[in-house]
C-alpha positions as CSV (number, residue, x, y, z in Angstrom):
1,X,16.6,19.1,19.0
2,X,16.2,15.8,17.9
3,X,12.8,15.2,18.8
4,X,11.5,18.1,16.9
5,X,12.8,16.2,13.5
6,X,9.6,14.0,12.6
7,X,7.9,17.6,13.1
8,X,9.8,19.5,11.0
9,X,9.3,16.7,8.4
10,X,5.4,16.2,8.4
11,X,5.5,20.3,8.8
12,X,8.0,20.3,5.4
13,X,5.3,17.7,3.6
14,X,2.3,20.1,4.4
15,X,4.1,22.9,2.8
16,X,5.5,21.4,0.4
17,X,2.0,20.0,-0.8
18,X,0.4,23.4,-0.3
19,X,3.2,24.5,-3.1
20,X,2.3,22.1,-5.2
21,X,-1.5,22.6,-4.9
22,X,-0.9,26.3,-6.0
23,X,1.4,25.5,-8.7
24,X,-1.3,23.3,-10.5
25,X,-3.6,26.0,-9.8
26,X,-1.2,28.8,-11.5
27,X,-0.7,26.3,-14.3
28,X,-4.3,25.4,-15.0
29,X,-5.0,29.3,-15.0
30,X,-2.0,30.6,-17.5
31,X,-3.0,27.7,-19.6
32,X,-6.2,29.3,-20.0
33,X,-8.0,26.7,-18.8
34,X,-12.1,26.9,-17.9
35,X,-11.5,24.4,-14.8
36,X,-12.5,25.9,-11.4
37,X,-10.6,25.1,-8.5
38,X,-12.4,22.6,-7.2
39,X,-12.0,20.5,-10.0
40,X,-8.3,21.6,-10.2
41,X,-7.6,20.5,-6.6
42,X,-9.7,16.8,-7.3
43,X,-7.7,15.5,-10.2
44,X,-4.2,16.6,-7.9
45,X,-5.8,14.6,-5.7
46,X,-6.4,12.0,-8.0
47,X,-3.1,12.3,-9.6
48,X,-1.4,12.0,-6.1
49,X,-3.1,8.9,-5.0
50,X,-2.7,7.3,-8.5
51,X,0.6,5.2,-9.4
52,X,3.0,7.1,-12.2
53,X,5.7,6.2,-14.3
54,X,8.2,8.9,-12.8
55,X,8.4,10.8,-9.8
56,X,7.1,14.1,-10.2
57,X,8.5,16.6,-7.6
58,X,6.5,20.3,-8.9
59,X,6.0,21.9,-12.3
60,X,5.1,25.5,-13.4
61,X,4.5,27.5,-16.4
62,X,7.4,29.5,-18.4
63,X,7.0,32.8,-19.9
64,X,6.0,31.7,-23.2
65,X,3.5,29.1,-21.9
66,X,5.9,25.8,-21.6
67,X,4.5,24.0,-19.4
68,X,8.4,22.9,-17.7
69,X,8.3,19.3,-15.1
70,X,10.6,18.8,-12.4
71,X,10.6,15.2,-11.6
72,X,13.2,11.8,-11.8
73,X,12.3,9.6,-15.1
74,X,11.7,6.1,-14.6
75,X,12.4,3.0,-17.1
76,X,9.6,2.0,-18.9
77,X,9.7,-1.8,-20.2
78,X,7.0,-2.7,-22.2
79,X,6.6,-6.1,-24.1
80,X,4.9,-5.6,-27.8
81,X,6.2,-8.2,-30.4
82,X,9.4,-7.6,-28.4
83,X,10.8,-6.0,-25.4
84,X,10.9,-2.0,-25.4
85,X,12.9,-0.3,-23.1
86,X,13.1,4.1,-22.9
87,X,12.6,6.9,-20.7
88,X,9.3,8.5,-19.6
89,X,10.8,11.2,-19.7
90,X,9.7,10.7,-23.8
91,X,5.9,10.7,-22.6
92,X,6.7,14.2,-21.1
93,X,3.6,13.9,-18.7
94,X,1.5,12.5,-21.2
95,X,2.2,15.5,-23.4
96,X,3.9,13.8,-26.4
97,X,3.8,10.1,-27.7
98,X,6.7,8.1,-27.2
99,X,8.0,6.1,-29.8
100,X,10.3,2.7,-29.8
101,X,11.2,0.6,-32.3
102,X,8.8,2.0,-35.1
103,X,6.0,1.2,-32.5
104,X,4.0,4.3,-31.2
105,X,2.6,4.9,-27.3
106,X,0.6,7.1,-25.8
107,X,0.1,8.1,-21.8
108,X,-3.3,8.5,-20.7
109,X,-4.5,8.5,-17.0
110,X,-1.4,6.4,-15.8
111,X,-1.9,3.7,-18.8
112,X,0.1,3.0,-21.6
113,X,-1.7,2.6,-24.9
114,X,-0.5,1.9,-28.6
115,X,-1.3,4.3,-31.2
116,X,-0.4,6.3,-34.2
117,X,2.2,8.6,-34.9
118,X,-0.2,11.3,-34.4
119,X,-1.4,10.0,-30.9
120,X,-4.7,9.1,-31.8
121,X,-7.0,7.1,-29.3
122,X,-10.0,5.6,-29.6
123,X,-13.0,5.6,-26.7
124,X,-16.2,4.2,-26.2
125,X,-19.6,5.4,-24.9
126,X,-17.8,5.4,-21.5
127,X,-15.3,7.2,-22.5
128,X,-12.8,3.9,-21.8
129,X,-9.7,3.9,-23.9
130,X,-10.1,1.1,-26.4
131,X,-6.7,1.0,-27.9
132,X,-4.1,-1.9,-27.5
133,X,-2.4,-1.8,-24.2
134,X,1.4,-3.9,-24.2
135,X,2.5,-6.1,-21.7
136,X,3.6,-3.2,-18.8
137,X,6.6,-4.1,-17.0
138,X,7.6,-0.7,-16.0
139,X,9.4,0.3,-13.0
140,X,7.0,2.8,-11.7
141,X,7.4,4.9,-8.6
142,X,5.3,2.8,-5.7
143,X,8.1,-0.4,-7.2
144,X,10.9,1.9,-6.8
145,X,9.7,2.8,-3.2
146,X,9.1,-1.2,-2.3
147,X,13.0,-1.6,-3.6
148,X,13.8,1.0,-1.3
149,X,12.3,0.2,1.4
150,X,13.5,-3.6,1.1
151,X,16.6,-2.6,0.6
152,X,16.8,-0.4,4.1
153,X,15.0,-3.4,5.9
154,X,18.1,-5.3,4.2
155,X,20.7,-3.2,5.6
156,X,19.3,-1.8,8.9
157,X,18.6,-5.9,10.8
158,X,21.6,-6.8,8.8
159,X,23.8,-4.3,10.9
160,X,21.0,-5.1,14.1
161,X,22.3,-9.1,13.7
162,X,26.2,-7.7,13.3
163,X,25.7,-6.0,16.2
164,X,24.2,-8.8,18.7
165,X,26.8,-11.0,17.6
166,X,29.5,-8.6,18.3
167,X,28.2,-7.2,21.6
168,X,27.2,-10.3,23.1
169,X,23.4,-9.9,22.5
170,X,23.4,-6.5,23.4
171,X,22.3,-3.8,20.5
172,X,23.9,-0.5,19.4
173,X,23.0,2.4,17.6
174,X,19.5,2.0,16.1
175,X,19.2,-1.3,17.1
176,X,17.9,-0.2,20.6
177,X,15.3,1.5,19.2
178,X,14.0,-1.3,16.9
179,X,14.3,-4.2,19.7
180,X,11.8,-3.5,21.6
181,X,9.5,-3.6,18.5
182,X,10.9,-7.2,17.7
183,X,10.8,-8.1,20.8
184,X,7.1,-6.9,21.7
185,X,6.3,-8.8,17.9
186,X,7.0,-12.2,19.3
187,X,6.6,-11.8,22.9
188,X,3.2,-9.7,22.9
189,X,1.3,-11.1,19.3
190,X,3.2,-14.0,17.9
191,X,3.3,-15.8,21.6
192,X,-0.4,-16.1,22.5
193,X,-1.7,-15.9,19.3
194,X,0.2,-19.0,17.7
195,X,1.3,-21.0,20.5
196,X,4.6,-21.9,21.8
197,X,5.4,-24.4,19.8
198,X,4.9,-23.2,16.3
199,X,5.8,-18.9,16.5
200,X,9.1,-19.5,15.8
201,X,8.9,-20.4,12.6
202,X,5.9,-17.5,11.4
203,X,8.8,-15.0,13.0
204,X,10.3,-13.8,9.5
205,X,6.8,-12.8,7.9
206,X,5.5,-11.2,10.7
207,X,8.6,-9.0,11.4
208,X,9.1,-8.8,7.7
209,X,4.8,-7.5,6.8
210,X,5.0,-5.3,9.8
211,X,8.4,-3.2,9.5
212,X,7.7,-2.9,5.5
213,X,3.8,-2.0,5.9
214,X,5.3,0.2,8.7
215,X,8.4,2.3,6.4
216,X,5.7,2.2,3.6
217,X,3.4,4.1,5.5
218,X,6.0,7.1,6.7
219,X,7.5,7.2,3.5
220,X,4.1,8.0,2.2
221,X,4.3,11.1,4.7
222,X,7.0,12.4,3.0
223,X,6.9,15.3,0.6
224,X,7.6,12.9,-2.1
225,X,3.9,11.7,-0.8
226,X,4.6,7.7,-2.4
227,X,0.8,6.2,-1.8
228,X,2.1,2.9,-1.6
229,X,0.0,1.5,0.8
230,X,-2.8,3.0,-0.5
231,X,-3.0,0.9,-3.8
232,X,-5.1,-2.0,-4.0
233,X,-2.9,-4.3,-5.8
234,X,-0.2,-3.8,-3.1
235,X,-2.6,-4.6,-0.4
236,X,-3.7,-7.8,-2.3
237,X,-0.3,-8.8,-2.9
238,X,0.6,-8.4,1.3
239,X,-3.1,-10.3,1.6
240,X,-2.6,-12.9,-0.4
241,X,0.7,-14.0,1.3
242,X,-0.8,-14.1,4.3
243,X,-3.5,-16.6,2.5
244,X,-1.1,-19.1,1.1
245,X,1.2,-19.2,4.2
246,X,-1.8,-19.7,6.4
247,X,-3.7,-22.6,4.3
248,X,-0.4,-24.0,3.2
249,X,1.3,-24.9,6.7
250,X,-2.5,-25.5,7.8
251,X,-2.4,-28.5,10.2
252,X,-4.9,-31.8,10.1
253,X,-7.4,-30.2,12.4
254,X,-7.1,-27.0,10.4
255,X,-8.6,-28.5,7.4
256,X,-10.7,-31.3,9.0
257,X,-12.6,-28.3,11.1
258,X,-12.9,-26.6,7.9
259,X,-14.9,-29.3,6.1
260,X,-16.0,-31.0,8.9
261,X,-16.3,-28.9,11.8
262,X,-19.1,-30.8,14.1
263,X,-16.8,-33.9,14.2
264,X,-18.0,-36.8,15.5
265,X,-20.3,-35.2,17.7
266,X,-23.3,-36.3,15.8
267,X,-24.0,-39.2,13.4
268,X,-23.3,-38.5,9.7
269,X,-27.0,-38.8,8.5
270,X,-27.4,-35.5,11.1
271,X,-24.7,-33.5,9.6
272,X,-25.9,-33.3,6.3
273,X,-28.7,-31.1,6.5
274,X,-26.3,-29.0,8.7
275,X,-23.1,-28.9,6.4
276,X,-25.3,-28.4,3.9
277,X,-25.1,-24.0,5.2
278,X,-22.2,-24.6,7.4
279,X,-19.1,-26.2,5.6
280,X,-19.6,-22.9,2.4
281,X,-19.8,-20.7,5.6
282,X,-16.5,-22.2,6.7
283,X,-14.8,-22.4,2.8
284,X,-16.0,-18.7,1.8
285,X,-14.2,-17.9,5.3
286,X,-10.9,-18.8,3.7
287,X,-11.1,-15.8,1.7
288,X,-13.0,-13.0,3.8
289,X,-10.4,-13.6,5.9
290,X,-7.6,-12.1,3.6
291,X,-10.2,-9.8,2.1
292,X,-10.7,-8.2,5.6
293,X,-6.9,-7.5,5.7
294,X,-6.2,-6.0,1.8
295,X,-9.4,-3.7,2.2
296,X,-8.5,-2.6,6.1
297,X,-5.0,-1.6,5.2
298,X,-6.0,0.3,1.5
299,X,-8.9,2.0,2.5
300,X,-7.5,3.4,5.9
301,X,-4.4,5.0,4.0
302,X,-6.3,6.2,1.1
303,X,-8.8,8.1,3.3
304,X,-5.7,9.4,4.8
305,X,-4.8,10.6,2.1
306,X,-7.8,12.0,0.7
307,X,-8.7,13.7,3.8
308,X,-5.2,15.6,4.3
309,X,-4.9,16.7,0.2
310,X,-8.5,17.8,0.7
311,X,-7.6,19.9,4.0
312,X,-4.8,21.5,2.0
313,X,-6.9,22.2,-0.9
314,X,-9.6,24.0,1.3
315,X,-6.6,27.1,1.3
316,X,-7.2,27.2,-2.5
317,X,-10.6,27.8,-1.6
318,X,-11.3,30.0,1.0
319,X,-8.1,32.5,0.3
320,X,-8.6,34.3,3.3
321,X,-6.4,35.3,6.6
322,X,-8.8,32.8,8.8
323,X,-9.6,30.1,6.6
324,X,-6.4,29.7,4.8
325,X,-4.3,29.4,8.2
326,X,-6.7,27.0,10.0
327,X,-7.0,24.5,6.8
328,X,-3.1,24.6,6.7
329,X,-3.3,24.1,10.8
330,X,-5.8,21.6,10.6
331,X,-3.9,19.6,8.0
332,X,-0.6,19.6,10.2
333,X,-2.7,17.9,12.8
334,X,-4.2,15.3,10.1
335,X,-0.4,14.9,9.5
336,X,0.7,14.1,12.9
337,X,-2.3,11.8,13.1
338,X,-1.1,9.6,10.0
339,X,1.8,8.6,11.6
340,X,0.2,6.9,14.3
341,X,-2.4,5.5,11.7
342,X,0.9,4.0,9.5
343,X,2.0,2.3,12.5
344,X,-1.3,1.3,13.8
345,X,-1.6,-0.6,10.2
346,X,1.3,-2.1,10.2
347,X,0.1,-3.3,13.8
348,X,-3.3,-4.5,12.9
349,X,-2.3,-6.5,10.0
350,X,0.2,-8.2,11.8
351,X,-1.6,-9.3,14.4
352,X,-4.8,-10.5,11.9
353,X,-2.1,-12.2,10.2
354,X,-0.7,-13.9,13.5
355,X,-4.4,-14.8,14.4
356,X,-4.9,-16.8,11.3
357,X,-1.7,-18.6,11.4
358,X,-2.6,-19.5,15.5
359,X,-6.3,-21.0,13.5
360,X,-4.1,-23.0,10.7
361,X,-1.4,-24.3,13.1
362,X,-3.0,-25.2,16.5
363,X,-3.9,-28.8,17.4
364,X,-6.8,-30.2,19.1
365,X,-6.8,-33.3,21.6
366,X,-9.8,-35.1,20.7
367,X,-11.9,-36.4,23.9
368,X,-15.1,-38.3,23.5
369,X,-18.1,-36.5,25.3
370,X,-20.1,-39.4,27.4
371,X,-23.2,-37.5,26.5
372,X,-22.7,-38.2,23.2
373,X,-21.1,-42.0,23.4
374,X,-23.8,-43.6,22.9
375,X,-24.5,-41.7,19.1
């Protein structure tokens, strides 16, 4: 029975989104509301792929129009001539201003914004909010869900260490199933892509990037549907690490290929006209690389989840006996396709990340060509 777990899980999170597509539907339509349903179904998807200040599980309409939010609060910390600290619960969905300390906030498209006690903002020509924002130091839910998720990483090699030490290198439990992974990590990317000499010590941030890009991406799969992954400032963040570890333990060669890759194959006077393309090639290198990596991992998950919110939507649409089933169908296969795409990502950015370590740390042995002695 226990293989049919991760199924019932992803087949759980389809339903459960499906549910929560309707209810917004049912919501929009006793609100009396002129939205179609296509426009209903983009800003859920919108909403879903966006970053929130609470963790909003499904809402519906009461009898007498309420519109009632089931959901977990977060803390809100915001720093405005002082430090303010309340529920969002008091933003109730961006319903109702919260007030703190005689100040006044308003919640518009995931932003917080001061205002009046009457909730007034102000917009220009675009339509852009241009009303004070405070320092936001919130705790919102993709933060929560990094905590989480550092927290198991924490806990689950702590008791795989406890283990090998007690069992003479020999792991229990759910350590057999998360060996081989370490074990493939540094025998299979970290190896031949950094050399023998200097893995060892890249180790930690390689296991570390992969397992948390890894329990990011599944925990995005659940019906608590946490696009972690998908936001571009956590992808920058993972990128960026991977850019100062690279250029900071870069070795000699490293650097000297970087602004001088030709060497001393060829006079100085020749190299000028050369370095004069090839050494910004070389620099703007330093950060395409990185780039490559934040913009692989963000886009890849946020089409994922895109496409599968878009398959459930199409039930909305068609509401008939043949449509309706095959979107749902079709969308349980999407499902079952992400999680090979979360581990895949976790994969490919560990083994970019590898690749540019093995390009900062290796070492060249320098041998004079005899064509070129005589230069």
């Amino acid at each position: 029975m226990r293989r049919f777990f991760t199924l019932r899980i992803l087949l759980l999170f389809t339903v459960f989104s499906a549910f929560s597509l309707e209810a917004v539907a049912k919501e929009e339509s006793a609100d009396g509301s002129k939205k179609d349903i296509k426009t209903e179904i983009k800003e859920y998807i919108d909403h879903h792929l966006k970053d929130s200040h609470d963790f909003s599980i499904f809402s519906y309409t009461a009898d007498n129009g309420e519109h009632v939010y089931v959901g977990i609060p977060l803390p809100v910390i915001l720093w405005d001539e002082g430090l303010h600290v309340f529920s969002s619960s008091k933003f109730h969905h961006g319903e109702t201003i919260a007030e703190s300390g005689g100040n006044y906030y308003a919640l518009e498209h995931g932003k917080i914004y001061k205002t009046d006690a009457e909730g007034n903002l102000s917009h220009d020509d675009e339509g852009h909010v241009t009303n004070a924002k405070p320092i936001d130091f919130s705790v919102t839910k993709n933060v929560v869900m990094m905590i989480i998720t550092g927290l198991l990483m924490l806990w689950l090699f702590s008791s795989l260490a406890k283990s090998y030490a007690k069992n003479n290198g020999v792991p229990t439990g759910a350590g057999r199933f998360f060996e081989p992974i370490v074990i493939y990590i540094r025998d299979d990317i970290a190896r031949p892509t950094i050399g023998e000499k200097r893995y060892k010590k890249y180790m930690p941030f390689l296991l570390t990037i992969f397992f948390f890009i890894w329990f990011l991406n599944m925990f995005g799969l659940t019906p608590l549907g946490i696009n972690v992954t998908g936001n571009i400032a956590i992808t920058f963040g993972l990128a960026l690490l991977t850019f100062l570890i690279t250029n900071f333990t870069g070795t000699k060669d490293y650097w000297k290929h970087l602004v001088d890759p030709l060497g001393d194959a060829m006079p100085w006077y020749g190299k000028i006209p050369i370095y004069i393309i090839l050494v910004p090639i070389e620099l703007l290198g330093l950060i395409i690389k990185p780039f490559a990596l934040l913009i692989r991992l963000y886009a890849n998950m946020q089409a994922g989840h895109i496409v599968l919110m878009s398959l459930i939507g199409l039930m909305f649409i068609f509401k008939s006996w043949i449509g309706s089933p095959l979107s749902f169908f079709l969308a349980f296969a999407i499902t079952l396709i992400e999680v090979l795409v979360a581990l895949l990502q976790a994969y490919i950015f560990t083994m970019l990340s590898s690749l540019y370590f093995g390009f900062a740390s290796e070492e060249h042995e320098h041998e004079e060509d005899p064509e070129l002695a005589h230069l």
